[in-house]
C-alpha positions as CSV (number, residue, x, y, z in Angstrom):
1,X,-124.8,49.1,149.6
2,X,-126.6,47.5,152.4
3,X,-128.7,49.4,155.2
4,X,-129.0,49.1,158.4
5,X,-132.7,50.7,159.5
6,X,-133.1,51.2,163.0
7,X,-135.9,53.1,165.2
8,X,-134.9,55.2,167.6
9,X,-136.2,57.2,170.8
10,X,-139.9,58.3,171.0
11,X,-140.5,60.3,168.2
12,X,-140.0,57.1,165.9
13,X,-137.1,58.5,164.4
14,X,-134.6,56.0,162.2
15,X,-130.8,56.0,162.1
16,X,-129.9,54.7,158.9
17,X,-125.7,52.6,159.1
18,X,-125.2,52.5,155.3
19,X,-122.6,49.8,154.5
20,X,-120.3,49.4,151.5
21,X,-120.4,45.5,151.4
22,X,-117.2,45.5,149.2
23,X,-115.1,47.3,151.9
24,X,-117.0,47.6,155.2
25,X,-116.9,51.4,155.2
26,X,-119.8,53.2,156.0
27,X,-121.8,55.6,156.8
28,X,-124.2,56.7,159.8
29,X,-127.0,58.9,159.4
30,X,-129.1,61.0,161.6
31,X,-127.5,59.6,164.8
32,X,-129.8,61.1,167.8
33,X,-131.0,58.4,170.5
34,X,-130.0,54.1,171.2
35,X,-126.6,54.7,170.2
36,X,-125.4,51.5,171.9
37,X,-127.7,49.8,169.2
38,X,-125.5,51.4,166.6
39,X,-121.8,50.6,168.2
40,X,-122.9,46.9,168.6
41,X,-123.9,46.9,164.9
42,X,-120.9,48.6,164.2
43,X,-119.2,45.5,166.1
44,X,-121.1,43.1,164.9
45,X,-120.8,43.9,161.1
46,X,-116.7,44.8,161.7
47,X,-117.5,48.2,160.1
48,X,-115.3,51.7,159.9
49,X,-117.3,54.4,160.1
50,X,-116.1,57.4,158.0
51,X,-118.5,59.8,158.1
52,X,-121.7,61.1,160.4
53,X,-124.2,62.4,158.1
54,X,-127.4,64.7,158.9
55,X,-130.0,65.2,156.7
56,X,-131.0,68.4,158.9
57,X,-130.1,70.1,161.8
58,X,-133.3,69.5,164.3
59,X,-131.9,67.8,167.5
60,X,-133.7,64.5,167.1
61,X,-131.5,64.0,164.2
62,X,-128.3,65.4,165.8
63,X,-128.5,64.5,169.1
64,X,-125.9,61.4,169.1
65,X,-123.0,63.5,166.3
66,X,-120.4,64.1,169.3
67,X,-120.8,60.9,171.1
68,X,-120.3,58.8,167.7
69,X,-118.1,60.6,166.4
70,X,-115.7,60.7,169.5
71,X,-116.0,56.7,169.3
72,X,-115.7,56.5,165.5
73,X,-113.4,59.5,164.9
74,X,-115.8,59.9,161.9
75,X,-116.0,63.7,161.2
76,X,-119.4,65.1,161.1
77,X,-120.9,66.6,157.6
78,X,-124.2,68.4,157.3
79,X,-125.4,71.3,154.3
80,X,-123.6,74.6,154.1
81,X,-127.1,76.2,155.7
82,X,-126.9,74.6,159.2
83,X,-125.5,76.2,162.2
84,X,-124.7,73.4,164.2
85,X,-121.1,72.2,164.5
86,X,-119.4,69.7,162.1
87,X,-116.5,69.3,160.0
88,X,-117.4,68.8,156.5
89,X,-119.7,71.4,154.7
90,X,-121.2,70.2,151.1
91,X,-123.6,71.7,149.1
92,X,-126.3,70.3,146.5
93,X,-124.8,68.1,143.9
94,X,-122.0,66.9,146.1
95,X,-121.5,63.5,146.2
96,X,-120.3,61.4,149.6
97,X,-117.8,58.5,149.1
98,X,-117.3,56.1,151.2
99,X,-115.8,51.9,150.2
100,X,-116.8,51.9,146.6
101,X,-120.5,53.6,147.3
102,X,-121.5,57.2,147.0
103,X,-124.6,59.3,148.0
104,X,-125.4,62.5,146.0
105,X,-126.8,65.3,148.1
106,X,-130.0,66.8,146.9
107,X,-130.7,70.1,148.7
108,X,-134.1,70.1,149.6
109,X,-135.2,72.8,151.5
110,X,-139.1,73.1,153.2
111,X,-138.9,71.5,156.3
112,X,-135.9,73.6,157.2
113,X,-133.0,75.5,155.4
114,X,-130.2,72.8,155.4
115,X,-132.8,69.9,154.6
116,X,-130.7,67.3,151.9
117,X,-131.7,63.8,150.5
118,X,-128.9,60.9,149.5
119,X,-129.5,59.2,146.8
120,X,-127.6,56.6,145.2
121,X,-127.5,52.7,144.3
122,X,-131.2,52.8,143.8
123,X,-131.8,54.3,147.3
124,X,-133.1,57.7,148.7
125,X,-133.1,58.7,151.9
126,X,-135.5,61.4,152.5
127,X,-135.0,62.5,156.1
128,X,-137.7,64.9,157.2
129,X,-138.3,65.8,153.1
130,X,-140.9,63.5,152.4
131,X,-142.0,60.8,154.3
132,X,-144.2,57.6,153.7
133,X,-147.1,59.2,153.2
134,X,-146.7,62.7,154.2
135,X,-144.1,65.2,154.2
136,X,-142.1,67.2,156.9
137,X,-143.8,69.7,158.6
138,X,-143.2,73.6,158.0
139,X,-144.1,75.3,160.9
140,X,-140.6,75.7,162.9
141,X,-137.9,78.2,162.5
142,X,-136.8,77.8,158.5
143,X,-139.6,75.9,157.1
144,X,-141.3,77.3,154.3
145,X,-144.5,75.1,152.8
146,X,-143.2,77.2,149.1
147,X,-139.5,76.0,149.4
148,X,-141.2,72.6,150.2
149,X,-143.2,72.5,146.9
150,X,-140.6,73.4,145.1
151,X,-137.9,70.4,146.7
152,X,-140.8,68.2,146.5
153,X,-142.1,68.9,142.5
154,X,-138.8,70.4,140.9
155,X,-136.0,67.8,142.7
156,X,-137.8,64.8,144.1
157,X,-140.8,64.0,141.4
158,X,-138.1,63.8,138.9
159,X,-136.2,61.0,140.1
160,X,-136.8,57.4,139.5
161,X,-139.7,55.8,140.8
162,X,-138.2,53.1,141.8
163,X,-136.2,54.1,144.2
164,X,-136.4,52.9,147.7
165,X,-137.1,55.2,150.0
166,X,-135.7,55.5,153.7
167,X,-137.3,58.4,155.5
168,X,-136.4,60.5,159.0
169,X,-139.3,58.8,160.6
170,X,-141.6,55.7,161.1
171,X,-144.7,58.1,160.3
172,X,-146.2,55.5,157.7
173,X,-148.3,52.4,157.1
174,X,-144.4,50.8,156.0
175,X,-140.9,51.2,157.0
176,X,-140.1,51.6,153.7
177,X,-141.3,52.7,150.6
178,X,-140.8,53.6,146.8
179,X,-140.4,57.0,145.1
180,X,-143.0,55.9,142.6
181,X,-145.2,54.3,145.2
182,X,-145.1,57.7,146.9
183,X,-146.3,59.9,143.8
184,X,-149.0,57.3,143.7
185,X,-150.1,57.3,147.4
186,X,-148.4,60.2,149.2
187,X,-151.1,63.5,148.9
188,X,-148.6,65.5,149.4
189,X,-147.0,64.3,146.1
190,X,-150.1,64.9,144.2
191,X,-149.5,67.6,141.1
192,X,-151.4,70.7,142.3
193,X,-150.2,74.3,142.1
194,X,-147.4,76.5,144.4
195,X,-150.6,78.2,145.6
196,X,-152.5,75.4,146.5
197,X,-150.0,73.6,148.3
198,X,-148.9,76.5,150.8
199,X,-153.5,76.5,151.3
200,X,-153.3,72.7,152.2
201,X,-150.0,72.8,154.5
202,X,-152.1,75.8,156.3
């Protein structure tokens, strides 16, 4: 599974084109701004693009799903929570195939309702979850700082450490990072109570 990481617009957002090298199917996520970037890519690479993926519903993560998918004729899939329009609804513990790859959803809630992290072939991509070296924030329509805690401690801190994380934004000293590095590093990830999480996220 090979990934494609590029920055996007100004609020340092990434779009993520996750390839399966065996068959050239793939995957985009969070598709918002430099879309061009991502058909020449596309091009370049000779890829078919079977699904659009959001981790979230927030516009700078959405903003590009008509416009790909009208060139791609990739339908668009996004958690059974979100409003916005697309095709394919899936749910936590759903897996996404595409070439001889797959991504297993996580639902994990805080940041807003439909939040989900893919994880698979030693990857994880976060979105606006958890990012190198903070988290989403909580403070627009859906988050919850004690959903957060709970995606963060009860799904997230029990997966492997090493895998490599991708997250919604270029927030961090590093493009990437590790899960392990993260529970190390991030203070977000540090082991504190429900109570004392929803005090520090104000």
């Amino acid at each position: 599974m090979k990934v494609h990481q590029i920055q996007v617009g100004n609020m340092q957002n990434f779009t993520y084109i996750v390839e399966d090298e065996d068959t050239s199917e793939a995957i985009i996520i969070d598709p918002s701004w430099e879309l061009m970037e991502l058909e020449m890519i596309i091009k370049k690479n000779n890829l078919k693009i079977k699904y659009i993926v959001n981790t979230h519903h927030h516009f700078d993560h959405t903003l590009g799903n008509e416009a790909i998918s009208e060139s791609t004729k990739a339908p668009i899939i996004q958690h059974e929570y979100s409003e916005l329009k697309h095709d394919i609804t899936v749910k936590d513990g759903d897996f996404i195939e595409f070439g001889n790859s797959k991504l297993k959803v996580l639902h994990t809630p805080g940041h807003s309702k439909d939040s989900i992290c893919l994880v698979g072939d030693g990857k994880i991509f976060s979105g606006d979850t958890l990012f190198v070296g903070n988290c989403g924030r909580i403070d627009l329509p859906g988050g919850s700082a004690k959903e957060l805690y709970h995606s963060l401690f009860d799904v997230l801190y029990s997966l492997d450490d090493n895998l490599v994380m991708y997250s919604g934004h270029n927030y961090g000293p590093s493009e990437v990072s590790t899960l392990g590095q993260e529970k190390i590093t991030n203070h977000v990830m540090q082991k504190r109570t429900e109570q004392q999480f929803v005090e520090m996220m104000g």
